[in-house]
gemmi code that builds the backbone of each chain (N, CA, C; Angstrom):
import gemmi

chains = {
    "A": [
        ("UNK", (10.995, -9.354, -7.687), (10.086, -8.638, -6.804), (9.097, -9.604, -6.167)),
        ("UNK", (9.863, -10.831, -5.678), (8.886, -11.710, -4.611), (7.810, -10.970, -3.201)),
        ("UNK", (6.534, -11.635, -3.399), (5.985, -10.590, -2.430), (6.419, -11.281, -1.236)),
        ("UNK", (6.516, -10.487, 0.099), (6.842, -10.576, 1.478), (5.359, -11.959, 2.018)),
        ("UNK", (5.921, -12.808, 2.775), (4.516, -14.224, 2.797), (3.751, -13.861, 4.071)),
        ("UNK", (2.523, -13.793, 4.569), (1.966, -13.930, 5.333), (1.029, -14.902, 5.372)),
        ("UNK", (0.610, -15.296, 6.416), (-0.572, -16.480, 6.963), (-1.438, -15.834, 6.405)),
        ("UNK", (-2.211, -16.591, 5.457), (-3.609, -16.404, 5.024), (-4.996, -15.755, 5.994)),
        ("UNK", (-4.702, -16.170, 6.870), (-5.517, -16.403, 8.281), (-5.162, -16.273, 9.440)),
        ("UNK", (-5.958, -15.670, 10.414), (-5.803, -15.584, 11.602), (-6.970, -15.081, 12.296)),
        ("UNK", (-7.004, -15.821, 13.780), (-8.511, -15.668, 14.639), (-8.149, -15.709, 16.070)),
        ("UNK", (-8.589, -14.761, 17.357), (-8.948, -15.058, 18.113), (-9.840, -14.287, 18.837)),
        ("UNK", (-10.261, -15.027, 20.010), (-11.778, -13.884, 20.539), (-11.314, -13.148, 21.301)),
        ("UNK", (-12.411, -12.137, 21.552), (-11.876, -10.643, 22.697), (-11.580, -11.103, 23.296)),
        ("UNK", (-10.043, -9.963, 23.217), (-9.259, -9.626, 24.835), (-8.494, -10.338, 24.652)),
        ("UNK", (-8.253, -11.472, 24.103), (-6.924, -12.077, 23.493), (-5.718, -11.112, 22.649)),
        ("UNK", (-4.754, -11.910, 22.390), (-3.818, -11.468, 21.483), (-3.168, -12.392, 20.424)),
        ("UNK", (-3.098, -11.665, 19.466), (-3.156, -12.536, 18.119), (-1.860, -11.817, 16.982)),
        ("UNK", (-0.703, -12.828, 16.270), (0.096, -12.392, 16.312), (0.406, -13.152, 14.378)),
        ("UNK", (0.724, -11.550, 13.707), (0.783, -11.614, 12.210), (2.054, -11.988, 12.105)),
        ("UNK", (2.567, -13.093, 11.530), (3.958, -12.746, 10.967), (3.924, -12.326, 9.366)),
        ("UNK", (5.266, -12.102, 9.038), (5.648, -11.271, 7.556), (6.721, -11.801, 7.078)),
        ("UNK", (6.857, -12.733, 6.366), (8.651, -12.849, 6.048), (9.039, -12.976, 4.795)),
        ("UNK", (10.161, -12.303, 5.372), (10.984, -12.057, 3.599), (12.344, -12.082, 3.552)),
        ("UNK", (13.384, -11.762, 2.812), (14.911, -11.580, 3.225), (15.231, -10.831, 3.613)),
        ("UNK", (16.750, -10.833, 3.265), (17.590, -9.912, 4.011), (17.778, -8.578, 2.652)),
        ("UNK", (16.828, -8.918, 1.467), (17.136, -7.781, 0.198), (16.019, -7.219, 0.933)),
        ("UNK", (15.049, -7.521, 2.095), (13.868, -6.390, 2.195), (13.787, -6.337, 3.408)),
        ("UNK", (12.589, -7.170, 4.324), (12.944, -7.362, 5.913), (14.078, -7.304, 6.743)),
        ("UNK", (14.769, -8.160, 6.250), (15.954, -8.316, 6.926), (16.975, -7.333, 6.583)),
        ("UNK", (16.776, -6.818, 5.725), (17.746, -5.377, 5.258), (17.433, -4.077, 5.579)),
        ("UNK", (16.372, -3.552, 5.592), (16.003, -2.557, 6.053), (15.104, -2.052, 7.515)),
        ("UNK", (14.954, -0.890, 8.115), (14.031, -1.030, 9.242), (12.679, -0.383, 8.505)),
        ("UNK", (12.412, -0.699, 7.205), (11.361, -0.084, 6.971), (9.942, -1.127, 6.879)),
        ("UNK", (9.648, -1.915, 7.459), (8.319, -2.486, 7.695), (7.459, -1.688, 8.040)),
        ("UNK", (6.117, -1.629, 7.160), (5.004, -1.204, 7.572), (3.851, -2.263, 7.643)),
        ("UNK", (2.717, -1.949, 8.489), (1.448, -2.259, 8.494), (0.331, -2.254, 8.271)),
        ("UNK", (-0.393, -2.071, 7.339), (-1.918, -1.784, 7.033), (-3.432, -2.528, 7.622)),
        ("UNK", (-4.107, -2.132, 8.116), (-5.644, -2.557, 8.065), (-6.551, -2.039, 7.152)),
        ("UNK", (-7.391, -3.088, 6.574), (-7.911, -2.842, 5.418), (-9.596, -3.566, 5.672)),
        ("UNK", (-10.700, -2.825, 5.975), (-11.786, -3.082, 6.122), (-12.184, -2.927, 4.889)),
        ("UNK", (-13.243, -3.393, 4.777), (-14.405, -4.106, 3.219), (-14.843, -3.295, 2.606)),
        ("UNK", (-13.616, -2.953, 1.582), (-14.531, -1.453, 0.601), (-14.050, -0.242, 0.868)),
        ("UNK", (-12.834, -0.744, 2.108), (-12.018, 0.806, 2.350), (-10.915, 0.861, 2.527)),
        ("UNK", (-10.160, 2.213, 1.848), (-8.670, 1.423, 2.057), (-8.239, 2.007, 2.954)),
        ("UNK", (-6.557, 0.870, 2.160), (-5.621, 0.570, 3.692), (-5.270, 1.824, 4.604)),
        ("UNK", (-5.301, 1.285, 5.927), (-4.753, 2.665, 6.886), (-3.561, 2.438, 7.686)),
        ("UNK", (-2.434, 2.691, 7.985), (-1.490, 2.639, 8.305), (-1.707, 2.512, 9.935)),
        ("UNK", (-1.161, 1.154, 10.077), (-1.079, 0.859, 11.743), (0.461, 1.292, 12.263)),
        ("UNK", (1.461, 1.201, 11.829), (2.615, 0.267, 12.252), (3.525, 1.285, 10.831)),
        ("UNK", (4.868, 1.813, 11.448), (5.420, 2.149, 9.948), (7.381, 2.005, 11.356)),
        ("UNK", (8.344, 1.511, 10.432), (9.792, 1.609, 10.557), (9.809, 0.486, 11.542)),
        ("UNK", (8.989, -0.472, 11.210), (8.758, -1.764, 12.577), (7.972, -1.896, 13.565)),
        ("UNK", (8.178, -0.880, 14.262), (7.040, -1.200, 15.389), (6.999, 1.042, 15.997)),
        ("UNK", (6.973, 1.629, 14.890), (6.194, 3.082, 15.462), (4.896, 2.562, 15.066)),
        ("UNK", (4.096, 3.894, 15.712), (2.559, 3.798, 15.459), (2.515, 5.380, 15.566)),
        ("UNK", (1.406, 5.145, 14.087), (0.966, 6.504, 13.650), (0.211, 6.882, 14.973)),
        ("UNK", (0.169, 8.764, 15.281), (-0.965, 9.151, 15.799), (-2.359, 8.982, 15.609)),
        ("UNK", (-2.729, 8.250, 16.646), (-4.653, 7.705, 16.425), (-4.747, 6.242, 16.661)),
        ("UNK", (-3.557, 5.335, 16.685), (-3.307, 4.235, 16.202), (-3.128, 3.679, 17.648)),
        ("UNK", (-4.330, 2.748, 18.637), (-4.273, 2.684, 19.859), (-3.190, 1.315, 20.285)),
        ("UNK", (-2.527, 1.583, 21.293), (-1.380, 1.018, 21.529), (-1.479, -0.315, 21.622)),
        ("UNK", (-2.610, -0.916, 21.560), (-3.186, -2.520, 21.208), (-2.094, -2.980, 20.491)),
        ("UNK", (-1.522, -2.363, 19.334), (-1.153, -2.387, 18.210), (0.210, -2.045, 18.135)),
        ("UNK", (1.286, -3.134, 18.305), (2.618, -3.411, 18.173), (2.954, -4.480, 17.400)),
        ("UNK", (4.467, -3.577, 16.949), (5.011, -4.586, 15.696), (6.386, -4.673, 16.305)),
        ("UNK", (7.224, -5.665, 15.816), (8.506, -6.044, 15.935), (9.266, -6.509, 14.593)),
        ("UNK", (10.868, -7.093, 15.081), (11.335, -7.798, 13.884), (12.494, -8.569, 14.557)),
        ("UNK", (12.409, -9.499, 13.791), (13.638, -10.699, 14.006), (14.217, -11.445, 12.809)),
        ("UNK", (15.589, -10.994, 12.420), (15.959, -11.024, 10.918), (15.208, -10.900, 10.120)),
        ("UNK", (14.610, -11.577, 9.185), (13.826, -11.825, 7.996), (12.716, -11.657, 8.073)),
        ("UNK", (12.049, -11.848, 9.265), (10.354, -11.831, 9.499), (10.542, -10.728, 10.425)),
        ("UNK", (9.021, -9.740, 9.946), (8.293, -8.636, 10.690), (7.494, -9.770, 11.511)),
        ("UNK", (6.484, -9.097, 12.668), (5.273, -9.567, 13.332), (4.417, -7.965, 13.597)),
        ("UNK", (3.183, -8.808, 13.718), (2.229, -7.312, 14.191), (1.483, -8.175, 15.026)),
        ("UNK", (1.586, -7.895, 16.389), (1.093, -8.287, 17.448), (-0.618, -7.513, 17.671)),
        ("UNK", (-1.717, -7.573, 17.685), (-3.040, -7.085, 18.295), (-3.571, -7.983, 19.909)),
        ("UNK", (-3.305, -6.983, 20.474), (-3.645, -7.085, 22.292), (-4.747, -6.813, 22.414)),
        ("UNK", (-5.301, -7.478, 23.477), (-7.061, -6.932, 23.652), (-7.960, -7.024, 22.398)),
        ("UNK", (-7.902, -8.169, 21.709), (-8.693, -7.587, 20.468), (-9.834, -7.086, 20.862)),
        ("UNK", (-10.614, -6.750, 19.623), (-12.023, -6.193, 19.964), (-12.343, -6.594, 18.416)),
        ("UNK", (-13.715, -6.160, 18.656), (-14.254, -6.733, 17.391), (-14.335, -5.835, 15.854)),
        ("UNK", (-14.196, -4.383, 16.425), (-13.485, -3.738, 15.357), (-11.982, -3.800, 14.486)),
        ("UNK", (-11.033, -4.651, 15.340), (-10.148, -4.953, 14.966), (-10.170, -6.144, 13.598)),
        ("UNK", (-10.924, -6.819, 13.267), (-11.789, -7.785, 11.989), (-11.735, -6.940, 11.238)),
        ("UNK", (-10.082, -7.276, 10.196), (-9.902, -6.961, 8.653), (-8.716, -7.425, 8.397)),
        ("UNK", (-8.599, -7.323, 7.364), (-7.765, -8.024, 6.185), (-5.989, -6.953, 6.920)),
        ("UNK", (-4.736, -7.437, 7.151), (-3.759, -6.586, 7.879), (-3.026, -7.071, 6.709)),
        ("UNK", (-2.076, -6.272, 6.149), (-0.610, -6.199, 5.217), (0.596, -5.689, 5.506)),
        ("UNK", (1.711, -6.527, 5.471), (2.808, -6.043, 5.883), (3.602, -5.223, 4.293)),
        ("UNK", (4.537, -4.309, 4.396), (5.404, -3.381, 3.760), (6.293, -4.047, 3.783)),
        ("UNK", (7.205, -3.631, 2.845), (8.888, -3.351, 3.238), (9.456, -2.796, 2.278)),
        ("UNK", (10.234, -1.764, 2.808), (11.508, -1.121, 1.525), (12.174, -2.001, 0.797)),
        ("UNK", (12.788, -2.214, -0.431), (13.954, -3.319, -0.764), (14.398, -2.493, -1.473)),
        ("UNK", (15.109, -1.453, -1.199), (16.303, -0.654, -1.746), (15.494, -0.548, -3.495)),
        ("UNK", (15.153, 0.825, -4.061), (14.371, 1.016, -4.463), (13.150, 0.819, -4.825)),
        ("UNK", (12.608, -0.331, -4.562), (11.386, -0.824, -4.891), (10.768, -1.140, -3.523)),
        ("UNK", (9.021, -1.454, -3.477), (8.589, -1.731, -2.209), (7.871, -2.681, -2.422)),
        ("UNK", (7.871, -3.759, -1.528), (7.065, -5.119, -1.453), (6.163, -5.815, -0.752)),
        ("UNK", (4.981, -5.720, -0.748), (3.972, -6.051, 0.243), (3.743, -7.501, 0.682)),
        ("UNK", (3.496, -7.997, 1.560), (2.963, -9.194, 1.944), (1.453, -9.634, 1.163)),
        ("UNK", (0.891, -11.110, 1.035), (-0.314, -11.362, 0.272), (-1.805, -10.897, 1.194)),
        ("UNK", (-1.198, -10.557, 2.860), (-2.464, -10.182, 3.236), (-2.740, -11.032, 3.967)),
        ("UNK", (-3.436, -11.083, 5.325), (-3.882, -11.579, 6.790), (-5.407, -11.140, 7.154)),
        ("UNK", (-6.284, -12.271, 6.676), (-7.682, -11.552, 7.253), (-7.664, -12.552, 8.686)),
        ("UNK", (-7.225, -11.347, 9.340), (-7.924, -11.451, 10.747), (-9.425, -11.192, 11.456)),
        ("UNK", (-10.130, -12.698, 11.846), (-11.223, -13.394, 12.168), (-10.966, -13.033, 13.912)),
        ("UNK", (-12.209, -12.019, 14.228), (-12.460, -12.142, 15.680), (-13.898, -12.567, 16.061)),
        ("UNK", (-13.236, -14.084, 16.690), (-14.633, -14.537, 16.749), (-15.527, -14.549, 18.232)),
    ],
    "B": [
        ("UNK", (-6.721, 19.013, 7.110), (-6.471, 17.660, 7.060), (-6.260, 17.062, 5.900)),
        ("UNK", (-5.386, 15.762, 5.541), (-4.536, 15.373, 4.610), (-5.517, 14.682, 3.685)),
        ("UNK", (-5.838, 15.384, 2.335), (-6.812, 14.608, 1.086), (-5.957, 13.743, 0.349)),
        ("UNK", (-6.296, 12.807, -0.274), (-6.323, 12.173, -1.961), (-7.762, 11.950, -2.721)),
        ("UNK", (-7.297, 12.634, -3.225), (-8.562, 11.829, -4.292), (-8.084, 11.751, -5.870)),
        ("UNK", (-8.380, 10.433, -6.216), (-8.194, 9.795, -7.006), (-9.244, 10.055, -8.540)),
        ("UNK", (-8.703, 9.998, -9.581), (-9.855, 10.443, -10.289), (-9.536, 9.570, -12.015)),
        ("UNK", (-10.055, 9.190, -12.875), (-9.935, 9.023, -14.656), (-9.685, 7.621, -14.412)),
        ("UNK", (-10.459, 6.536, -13.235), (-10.639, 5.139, -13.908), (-11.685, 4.945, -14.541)),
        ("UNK", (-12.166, 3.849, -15.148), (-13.066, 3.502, -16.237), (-12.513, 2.129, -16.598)),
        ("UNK", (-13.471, 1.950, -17.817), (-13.794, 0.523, -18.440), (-12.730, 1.081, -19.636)),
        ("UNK", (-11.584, -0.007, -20.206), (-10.820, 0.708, -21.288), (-10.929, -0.759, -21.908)),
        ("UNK", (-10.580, -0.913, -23.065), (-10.107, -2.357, -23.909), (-8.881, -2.690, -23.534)),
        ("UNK", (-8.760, -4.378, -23.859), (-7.016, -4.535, -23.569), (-5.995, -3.688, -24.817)),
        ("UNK", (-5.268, -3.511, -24.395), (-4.336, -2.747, -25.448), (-4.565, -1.014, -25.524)),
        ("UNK", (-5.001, -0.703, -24.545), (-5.827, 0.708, -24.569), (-5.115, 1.495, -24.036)),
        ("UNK", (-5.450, 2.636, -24.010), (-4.816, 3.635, -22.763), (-5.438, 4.563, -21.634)),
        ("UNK", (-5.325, 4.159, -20.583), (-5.735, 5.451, -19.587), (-4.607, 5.790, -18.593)),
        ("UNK", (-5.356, 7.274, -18.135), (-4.826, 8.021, -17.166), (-5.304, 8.540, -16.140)),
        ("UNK", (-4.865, 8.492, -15.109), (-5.300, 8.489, -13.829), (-4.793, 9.603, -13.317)),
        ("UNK", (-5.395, 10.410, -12.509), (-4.745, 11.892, -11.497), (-5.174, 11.391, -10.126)),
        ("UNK", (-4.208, 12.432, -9.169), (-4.435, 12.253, -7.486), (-4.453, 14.114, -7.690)),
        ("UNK", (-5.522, 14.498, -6.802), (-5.430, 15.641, -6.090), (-4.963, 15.571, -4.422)),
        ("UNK", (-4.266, 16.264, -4.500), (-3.493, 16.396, -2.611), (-3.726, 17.856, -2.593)),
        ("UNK", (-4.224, 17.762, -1.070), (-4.210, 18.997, -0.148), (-4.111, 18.727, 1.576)),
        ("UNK", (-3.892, 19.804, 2.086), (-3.782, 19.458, 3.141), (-2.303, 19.126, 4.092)),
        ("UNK", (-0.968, 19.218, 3.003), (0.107, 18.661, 3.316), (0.797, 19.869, 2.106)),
        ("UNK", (2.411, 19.628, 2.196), (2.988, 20.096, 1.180), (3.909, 18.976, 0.312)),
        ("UNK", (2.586, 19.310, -0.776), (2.984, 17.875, -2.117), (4.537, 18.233, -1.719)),
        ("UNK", (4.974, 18.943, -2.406), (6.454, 18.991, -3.117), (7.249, 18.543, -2.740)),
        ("UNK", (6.740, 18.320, -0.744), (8.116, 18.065, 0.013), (8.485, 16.419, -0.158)),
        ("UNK", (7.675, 15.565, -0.690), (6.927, 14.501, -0.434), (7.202, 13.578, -1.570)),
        ("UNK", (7.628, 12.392, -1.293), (7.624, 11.018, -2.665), (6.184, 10.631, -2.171)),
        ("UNK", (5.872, 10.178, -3.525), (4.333, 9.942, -4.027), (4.156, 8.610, -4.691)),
        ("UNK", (3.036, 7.702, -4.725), (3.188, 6.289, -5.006), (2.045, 5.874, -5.243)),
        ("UNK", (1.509, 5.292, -6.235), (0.691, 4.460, -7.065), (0.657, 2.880, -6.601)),
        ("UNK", (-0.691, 1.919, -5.892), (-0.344, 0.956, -5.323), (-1.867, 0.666, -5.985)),
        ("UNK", (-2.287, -0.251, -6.069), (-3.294, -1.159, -6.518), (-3.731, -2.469, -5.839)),
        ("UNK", (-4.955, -3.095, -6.230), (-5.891, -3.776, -5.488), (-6.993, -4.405, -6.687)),
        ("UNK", (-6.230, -5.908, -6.955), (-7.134, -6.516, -7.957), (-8.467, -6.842, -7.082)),
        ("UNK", (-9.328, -7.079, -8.176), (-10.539, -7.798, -7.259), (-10.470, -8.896, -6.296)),
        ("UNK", (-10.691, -8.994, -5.221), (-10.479, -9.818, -4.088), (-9.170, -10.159, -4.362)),
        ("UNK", (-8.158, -9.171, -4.097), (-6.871, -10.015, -4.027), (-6.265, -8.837, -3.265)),
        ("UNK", (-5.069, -9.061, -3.210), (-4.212, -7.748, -2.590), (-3.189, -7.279, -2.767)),
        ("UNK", (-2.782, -6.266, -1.833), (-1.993, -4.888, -2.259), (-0.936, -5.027, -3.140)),
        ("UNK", (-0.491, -4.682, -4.176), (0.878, -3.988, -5.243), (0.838, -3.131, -5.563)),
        ("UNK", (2.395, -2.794, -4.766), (3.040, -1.244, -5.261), (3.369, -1.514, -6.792)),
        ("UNK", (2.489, -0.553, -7.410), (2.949, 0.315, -8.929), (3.980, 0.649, -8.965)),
        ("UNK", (4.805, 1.845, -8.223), (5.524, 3.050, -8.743), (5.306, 4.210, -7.948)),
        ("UNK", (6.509, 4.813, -7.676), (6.964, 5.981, -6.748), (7.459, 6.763, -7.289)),
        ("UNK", (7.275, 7.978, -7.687), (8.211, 9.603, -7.687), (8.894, 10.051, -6.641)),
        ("UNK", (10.099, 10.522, -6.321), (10.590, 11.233, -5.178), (9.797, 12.650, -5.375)),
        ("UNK", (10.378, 13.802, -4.797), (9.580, 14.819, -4.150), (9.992, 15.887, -5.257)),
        ("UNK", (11.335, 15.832, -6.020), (12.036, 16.405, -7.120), (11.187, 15.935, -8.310)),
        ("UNK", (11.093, 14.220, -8.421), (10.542, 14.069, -9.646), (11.956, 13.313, -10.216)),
        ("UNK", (13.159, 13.473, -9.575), (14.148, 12.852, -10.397), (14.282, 11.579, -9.953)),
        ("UNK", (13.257, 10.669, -9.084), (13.636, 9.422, -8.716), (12.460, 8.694, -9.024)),
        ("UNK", (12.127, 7.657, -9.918), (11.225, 7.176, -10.340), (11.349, 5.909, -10.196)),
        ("UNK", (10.546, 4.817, -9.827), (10.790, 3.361, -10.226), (9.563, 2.541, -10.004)),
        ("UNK", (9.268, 1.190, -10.608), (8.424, 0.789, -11.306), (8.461, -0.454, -11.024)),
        ("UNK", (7.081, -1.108, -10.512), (7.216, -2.957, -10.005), (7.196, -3.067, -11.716)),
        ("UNK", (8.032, -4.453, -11.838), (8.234, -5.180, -13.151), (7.136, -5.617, -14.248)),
        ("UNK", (5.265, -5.707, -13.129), (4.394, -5.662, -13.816), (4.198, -4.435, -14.996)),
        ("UNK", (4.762, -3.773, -14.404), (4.369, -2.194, -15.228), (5.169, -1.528, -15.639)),
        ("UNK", (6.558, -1.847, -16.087), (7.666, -1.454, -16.652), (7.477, -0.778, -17.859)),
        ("UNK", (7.802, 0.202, -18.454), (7.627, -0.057, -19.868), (6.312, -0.111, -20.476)),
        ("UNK", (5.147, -0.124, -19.779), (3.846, 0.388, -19.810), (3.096, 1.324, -19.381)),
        ("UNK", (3.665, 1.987, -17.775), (3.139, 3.077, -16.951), (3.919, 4.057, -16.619)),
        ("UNK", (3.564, 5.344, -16.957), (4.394, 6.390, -16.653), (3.910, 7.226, -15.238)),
        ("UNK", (4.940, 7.416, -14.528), (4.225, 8.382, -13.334), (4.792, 9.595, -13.609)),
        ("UNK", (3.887, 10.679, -12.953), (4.521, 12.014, -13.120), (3.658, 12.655, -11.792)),
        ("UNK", (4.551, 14.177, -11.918), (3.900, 15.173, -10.599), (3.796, 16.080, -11.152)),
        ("UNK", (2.703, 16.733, -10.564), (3.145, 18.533, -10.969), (2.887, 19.822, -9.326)),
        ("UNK", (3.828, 19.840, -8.819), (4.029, 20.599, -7.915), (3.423, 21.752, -7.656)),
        ("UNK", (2.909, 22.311, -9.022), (1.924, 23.220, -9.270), (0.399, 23.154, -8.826)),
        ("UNK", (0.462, 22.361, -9.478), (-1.115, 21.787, -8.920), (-1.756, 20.739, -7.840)),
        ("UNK", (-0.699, 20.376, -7.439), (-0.282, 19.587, -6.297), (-1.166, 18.479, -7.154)),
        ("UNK", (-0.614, 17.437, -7.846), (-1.213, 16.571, -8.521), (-0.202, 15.466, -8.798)),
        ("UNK", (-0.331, 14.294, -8.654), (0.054, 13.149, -8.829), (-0.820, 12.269, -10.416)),
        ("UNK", (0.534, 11.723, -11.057), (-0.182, 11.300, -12.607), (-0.308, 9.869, -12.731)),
        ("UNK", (-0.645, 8.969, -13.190), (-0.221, 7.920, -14.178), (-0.802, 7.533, -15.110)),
        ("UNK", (0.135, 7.464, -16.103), (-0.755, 7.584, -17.399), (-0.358, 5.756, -18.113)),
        ("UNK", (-1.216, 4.822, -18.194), (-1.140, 3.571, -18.291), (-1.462, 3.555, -19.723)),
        ("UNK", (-0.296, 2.269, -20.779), (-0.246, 1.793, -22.066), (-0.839, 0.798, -22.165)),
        ("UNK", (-1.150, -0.109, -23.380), (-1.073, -1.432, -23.465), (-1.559, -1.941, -22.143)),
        ("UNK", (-2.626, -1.955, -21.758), (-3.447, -1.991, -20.354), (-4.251, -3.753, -20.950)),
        ("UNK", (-3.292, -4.577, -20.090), (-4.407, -5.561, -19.611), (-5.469, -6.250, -18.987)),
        ("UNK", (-6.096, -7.109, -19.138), (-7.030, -8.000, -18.375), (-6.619, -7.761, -16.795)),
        ("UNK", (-5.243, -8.103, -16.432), (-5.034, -8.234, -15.282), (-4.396, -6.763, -14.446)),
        ("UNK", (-4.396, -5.546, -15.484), (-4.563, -4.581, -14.748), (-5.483, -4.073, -14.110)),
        ("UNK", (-6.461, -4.833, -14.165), (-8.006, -4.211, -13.730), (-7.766, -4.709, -12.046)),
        ("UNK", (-8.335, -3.335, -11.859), (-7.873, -2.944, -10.381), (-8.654, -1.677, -9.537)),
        ("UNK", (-8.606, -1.852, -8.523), (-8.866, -0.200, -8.040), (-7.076, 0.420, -7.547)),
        ("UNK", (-7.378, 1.516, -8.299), (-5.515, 1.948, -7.976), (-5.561, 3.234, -7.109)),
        ("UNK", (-4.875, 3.270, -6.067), (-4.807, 4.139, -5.239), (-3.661, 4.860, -5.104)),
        ("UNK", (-3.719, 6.038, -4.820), (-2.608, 7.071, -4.706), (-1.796, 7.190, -3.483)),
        ("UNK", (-1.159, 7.624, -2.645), (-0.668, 7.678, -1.315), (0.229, 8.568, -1.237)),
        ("UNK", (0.474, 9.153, 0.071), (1.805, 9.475, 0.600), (2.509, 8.967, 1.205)),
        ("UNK", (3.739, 9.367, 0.944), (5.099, 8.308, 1.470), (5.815, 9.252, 2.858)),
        ("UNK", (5.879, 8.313, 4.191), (6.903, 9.234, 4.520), (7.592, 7.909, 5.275)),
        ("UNK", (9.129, 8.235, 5.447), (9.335, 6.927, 5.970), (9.724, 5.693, 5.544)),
        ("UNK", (9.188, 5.646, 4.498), (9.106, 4.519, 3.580), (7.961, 3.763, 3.596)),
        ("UNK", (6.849, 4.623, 4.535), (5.577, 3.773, 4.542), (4.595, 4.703, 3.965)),
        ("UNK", (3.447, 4.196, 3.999), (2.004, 4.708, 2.851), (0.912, 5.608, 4.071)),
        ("UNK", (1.813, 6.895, 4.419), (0.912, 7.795, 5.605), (-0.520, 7.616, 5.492)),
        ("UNK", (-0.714, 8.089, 4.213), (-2.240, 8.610, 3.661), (-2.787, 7.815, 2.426)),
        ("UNK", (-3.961, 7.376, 2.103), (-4.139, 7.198, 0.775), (-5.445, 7.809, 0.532)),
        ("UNK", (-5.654, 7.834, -0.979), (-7.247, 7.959, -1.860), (-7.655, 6.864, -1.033)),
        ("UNK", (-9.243, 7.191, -1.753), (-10.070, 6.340, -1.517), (-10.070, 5.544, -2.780)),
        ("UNK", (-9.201, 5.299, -3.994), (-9.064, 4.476, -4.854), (-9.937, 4.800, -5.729)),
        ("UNK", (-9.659, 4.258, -7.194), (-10.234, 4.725, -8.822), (-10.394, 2.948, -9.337)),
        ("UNK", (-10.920, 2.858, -9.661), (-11.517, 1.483, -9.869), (-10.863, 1.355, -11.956)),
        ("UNK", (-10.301, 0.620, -12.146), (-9.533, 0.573, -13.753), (-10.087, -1.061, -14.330)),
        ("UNK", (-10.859, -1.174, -15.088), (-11.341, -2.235, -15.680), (-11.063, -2.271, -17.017)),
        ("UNK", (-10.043, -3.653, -17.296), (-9.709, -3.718, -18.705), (-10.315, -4.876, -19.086)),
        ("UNK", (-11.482, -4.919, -20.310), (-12.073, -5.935, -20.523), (-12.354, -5.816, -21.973)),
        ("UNK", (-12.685, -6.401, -22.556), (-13.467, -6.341, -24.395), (-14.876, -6.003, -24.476)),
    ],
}
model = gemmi.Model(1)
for chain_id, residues in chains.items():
    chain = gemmi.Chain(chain_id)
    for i, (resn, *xyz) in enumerate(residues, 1):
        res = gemmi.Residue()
        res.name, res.seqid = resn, gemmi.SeqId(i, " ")
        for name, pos in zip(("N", "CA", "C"), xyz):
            atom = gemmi.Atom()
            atom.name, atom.element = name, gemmi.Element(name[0])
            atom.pos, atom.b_iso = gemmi.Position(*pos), 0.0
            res.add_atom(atom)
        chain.add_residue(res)
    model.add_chain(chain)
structure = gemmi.Structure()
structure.add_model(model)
structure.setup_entities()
């Protein structure tokens, strides 16, 4: 049950676009279309950006696209803004079990 | 609109036992797999453990095999886990969720579980 790897880090200033990757195999990413996304502000939990790759929950402003290319998810943020500054986690199904990425605090500076 | 709330963390000893409940409203539990995910101090997300919507599909990250039991009760629209032999490094805030999809729709606002001496 290896967790899915993400960049520790990531930053850029408004109105830019700034881009998460997620990678894992083909027993999770690359096997299934089930990637999800979380944002996770300080003291509150995670809220679902991004779920089956790149849908977006209702509420979830279209800034906010995900993709996939074999093994690695991405979660793309357009236009940042400065509410967009928190910690983002990628999902994935692996045929009964589910495996998260270590987590992306995204810095808008 | 769609609740969790999370409830029975606390301070336990290592080797101890607690149990944790989710109240849901707002949705229909029954139709629904249900999932236990956690959040050490400054660190991040691991999935616990999932119930399907029957209750006949259960499974368990390898941390918690053989130590944590999940359960439902459809009745009360309530989500369980009842944790054994609880270590140092279970200390966590553990959160409840709904599944649809294969992703985490909804969650608690998390139960905070501290295993210390």
């Amino acid at each position: 049950q290896s967790a899915l790897t993400q960049p520790p880090s990531a930053s850029g200033s408004p109105g830019q676009s700034v881009t998460i990757s997620c990678t894992g195999t083909s027993s999770d990413v690359g096997g299934y279309n089930y990637v999800s996304w979380y944002q996770q502000h300080p003291g509150k939990a995670p809220k679902l950006m991004i779920y089956e790759v790149s849908m977006r929950p209702s509420g979830v402003p279209d800034r906010f696209s995900g993709s996939k290319s074999g093994n690695t998810a991405s979660l793309t943020v357009s236009g940042l803004q400065a509410e967009d500054e928190a910690d983002y986690y990628c999902s994935s199904y692996a045929g009964s079990i589910v495996v998260f990425g270590g987590g992306t605090k995204l810095t808008v500076l | 609109q769609v609740q969790l709330v999370e409830s029975g963390g606390g301070l336990v000893k290592p080797g101890g036992s607690l149990g944790l409940s989710c109240a849901a409203s707002g949705f229909t539990f029954s139709a629904y797999y249900m999932t236990w995910i956690r959040q050490a101090p400054g660190k991040g997300l691991e999935w616990v453990s999932y119930i399907s919507h029957t209750g006949g599909t259960i499974y368990y990250a390898d941390s918690v095999k053989g130590r944590f039991t999940i359960s439902r009760d459809d009745a009360k629209n309530s989500l369980y886990l009842q944790m054994k032999s609880l270590r140092a490094e279970d200390t966590a805030v553990y959160y409840c969720a709904k599944i649809r999809r294969w992703a985490f729709e909804y969650w608690g606002q998390g139960t905070l579980v501290t295993v210390s001496s």
